[in-house]
N, C-alpha and C positions, 0 to 999 in steps of 0.2 A: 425478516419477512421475505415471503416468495417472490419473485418478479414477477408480476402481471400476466397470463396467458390470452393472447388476445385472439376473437374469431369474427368472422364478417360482421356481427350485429352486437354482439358483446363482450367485455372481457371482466374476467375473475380474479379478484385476488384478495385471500392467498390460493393459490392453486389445490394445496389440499387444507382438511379442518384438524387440526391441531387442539387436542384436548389435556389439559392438565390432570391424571386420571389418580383421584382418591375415592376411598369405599367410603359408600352411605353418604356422596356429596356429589350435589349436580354441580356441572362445568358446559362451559357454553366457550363458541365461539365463533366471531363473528366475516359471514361474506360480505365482498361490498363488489356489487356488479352494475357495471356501468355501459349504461347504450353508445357504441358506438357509433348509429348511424344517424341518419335524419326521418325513420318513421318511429311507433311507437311500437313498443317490441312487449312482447307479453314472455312471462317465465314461469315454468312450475318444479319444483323440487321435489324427486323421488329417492328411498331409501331403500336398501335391501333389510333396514331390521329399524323399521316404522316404531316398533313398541320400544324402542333404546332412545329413540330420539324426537325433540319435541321442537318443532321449524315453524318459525315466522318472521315475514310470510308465507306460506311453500307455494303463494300464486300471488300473481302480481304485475300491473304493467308499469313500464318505464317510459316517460315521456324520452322523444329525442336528445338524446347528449346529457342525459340527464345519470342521475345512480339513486340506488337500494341498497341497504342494507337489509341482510336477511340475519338472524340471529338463532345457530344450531346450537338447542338445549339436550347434552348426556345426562339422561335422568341417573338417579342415586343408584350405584352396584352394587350387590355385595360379594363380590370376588372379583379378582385379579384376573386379564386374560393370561392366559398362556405365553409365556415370554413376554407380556407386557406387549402383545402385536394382536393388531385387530382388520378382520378381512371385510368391516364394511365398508359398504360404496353407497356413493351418492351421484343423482344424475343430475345436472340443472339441464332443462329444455328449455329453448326461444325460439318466439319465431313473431314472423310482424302483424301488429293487426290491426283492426282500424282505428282514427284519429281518437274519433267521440265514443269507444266503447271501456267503461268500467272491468276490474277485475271481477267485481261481481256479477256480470254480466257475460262474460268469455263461454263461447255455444261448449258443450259436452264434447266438441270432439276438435277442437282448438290446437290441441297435441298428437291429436291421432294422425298417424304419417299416411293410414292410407286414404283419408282424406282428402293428399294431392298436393297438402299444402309442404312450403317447403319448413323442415323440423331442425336445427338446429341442437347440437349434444355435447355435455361437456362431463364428463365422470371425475370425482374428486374422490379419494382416498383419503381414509381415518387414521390420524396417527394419535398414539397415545402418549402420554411424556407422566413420565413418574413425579413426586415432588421432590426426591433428591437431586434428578436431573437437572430441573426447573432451578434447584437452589446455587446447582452449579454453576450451570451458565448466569445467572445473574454474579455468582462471584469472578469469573472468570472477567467478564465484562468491569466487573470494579476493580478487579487489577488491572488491566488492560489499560481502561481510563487513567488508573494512578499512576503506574509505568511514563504513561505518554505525558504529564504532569508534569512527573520526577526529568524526564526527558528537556522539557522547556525548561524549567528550572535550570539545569545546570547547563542547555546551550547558552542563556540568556549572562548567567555567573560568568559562563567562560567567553563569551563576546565581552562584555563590562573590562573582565582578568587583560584579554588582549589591547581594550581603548584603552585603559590607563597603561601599559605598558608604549603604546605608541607613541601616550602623551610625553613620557617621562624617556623615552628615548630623542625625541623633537625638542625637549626640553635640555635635554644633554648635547643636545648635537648645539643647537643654540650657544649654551655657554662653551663648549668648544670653539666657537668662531670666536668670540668674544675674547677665549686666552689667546688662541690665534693672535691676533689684531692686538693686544698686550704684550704679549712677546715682541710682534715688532716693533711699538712704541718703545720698549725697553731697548731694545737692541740700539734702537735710532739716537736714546738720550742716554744710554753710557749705562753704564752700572748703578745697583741700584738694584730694593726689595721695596715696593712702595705698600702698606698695610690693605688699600683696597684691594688689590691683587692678590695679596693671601689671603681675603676675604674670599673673593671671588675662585680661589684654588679650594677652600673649604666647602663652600655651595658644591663644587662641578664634583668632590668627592661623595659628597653626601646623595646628589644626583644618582652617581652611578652605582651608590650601593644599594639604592629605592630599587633601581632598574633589576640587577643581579635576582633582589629578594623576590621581586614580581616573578622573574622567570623561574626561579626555582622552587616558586611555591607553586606556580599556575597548574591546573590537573593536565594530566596529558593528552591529547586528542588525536593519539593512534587508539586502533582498536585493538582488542586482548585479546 
């Protein structure tokens, strides 16, 4: 969606109308125009090609700080423009007017600039968007989303891949001290192969060949 175009009393968005364009099928879409000051702003919507399109409301006031939705109906085609490009224009006008007056009520000449009063303009441009375009970008976006999925997923595998390898090295280093500090008892009390210690020479091998398989199974985390 467009960023919001903001002007002293109003702002628009999406900045232009974006039509999904198939023959013999109306498509619509919708403004939302929001007051942004503190009086109450009255709006009217003009079209360069009034019989294409069908606007409501195309007049209307906004309480302060308040929004509208206006909702632009493209009646049914039956051809294609020219490259799929369309040269209509839309005007929205605003301008402020009194607290307690209805849009049904707004004097005949409310918009007229030479009137005195001050008029406020905002021109939007018609885009047309085909259905295969339309099909794309929704696929484009469903990969994108998948991609970014597949992405956690296997940051998530390969953080897990790296804790148990941290564990299983703290674990080795552990029974390391362990023969450490056996070797010197050994040393202390003469010769000798005592069975828990080749117990414990069995574990620290078994340890290190858990560690080995971790790292050379784990994926790699340079890039390609």
């Amino acid at each position: 969606m467009s960023a919001s175009i903001v002007n002293q009393l109003i702002s628009v968005q999406p900045d232009e109308l974006r039509f999904q364009f198939e023959l013999e099928k109306q498509t619509f879409c919708d403004l939302k125009v929001l007051n942004n000051s503190e009086h109450h702003v009255a709006f009217k919507v003009k079209t360069t090609s009034p019989k294409k399109y069908f606007v409501r409301p195309n007049t209307g006031v906004i309480q302060p700080w308040d929004s509208c939705i206006i909702r632009v109906t493209l009646q049914a085609q039956r051809e294609y423009p020219s490259d799929m490009q369309c040269k209509d224009k839309f005007l929205l006008q605003s301008t402020t007017v009194a607290a307690n007056i209805d849009a049904d009520e707004l004097p005949p000449d409310t918009f007229n600039k030479d009137s005195g009063k001050s008029i406020e303009e905002r021109k939007l441009r018609v885009v047309y968007i085909s259905p295969s375009s339309a099909q794309e970008n929704t696929e484009d976006e469903a990969f994108k989303s998948s991609s970014q999925n597949l992405d956690t997923n296997s940051n998530q595998a390969l953080q897990r891949l790296k804790e148990e390898k941290d564990a299983a090295a703290k674990q080795t280093n552990q029974l390391q001290q362990e023969l450490d500090m056996l070797k010197k008892r050994k040393n202390r009390s003469g010769p000798g192969f005592s069975f828990p210690f080749a117990i414990l020479v069995g574990v620290i091998g078994i340890m290190v060949g858990l560690l080995l398989k971790l790292t050379l199974s784990s994926p790699s985390t340079e890039s390609e």
